[in-house]
N, C-alpha and C positions, 0 to 999 in steps of 0.2 A: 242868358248864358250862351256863347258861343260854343259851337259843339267842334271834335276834332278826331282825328281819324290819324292812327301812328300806325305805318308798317312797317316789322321788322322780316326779317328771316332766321329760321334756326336750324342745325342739322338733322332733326327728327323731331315727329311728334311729340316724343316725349320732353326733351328739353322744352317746345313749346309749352307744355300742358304745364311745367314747372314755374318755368317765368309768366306765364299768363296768371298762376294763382299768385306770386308774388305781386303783381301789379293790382289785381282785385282787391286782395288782401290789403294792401298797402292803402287804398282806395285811390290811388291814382287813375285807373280807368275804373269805368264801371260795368265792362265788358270787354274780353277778349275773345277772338274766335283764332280754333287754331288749322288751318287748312293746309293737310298733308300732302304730300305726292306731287310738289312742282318739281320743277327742274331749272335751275339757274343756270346761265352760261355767261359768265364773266374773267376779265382780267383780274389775276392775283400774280405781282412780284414778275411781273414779266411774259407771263405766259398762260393761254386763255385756258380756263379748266371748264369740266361744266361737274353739276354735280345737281344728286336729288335735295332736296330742302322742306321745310314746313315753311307755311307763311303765318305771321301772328297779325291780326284785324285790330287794332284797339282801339277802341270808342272810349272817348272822354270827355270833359269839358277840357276848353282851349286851357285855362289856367293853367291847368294840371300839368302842360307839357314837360317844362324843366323838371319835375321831381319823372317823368314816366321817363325820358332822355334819360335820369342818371339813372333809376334803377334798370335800364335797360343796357346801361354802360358798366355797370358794378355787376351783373348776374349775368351778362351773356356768355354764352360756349365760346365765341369767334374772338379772335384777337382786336379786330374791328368789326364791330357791330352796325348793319345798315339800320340807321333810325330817321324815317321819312318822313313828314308831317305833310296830312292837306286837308285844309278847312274843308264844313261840310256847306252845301249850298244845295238848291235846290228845294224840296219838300220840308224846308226849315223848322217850322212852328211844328211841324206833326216831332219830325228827329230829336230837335231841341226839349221837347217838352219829355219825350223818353228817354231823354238821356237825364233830365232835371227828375224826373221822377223816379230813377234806380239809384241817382246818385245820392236825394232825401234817403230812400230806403236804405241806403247802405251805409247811412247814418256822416255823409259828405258836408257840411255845413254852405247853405245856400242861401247870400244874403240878400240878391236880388234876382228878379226877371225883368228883362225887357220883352219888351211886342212892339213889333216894328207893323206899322198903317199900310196898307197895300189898296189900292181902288184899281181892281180890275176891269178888264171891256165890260162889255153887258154879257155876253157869250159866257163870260168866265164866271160870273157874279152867283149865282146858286151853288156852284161848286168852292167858291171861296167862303160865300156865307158858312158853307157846313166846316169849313177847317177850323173857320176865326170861332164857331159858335164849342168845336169839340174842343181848340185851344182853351178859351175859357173857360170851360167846364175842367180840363185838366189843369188850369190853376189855383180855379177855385177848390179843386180836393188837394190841392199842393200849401196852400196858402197858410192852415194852418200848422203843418208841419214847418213851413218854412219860419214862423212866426216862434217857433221851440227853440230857434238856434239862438 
């Protein structure tokens, strides 16, 4: 299951902490974080405003995006809502597998895993051993839950 990462903006924490539980709830993400206290400086209708904001983190699987875009479209404060998408890369199988096991637990129906084969230098090979060995160990306690849906 590919993992994804949605950033929005809202005008306080509080709207944040609203639509973060709507999306939880909804099970469309399976985490939201809400980070208060930035400061945007953008064009609106003409003319550059800046203003304070909250930023919303959403952690999902990729699937999920279209239903997190509407309700992020239907429940936001702003007339136009910024809803940015970007794949996760990097540390994959450790992300991926936490993101596959809040989404079992939050009761997300999960009908497959992929594991993608990696043959790193020799330098890397003890530190990759312990990733692929804790991936597996986190599928094999996912397996049966996955096997309920």
């Amino acid at each position: 299951m590919a993992a994804l990462v949605v950033l929005t903006t809202v005008p306080h924490a509080a709207a944040g902490a609203k639509l973060a539980r709507v999306l939880v709830k909804s099970r469309a993400a399976v985490c939201v974080n809400v980070i208060p206290g930035i400061r945007s400086v953008y064009r609106w209708k003409g003319k550059v405003e800046e203003s304070r904001e909250a930023l919303l983190v959403v952690k999902a699987p990729k699937k999920n995006f279209r239903a997190i875009e509407r309700i992020i479209r239907e429940k936001h404060p702003y007339e136009l809502p910024e809803v940015l998408a970007l794949p996760v890369a990097g540390e994959r199988f450790e992300y991926e597998s936490t993101v596959i096991i809040r989404a079992v637990r939050a009761g997300v129906p999960v009908r497959s895993v992929s594991v993608a084969v990696y043959y790193p230098p020799i330098a890397e090979r003890r530190t990759h051993y312990r990733k692929v060995v804790d991936t597996l160990r986190i599928i094999r306690a996912v397996a049966p839950l996955l096997l309920r849906h």
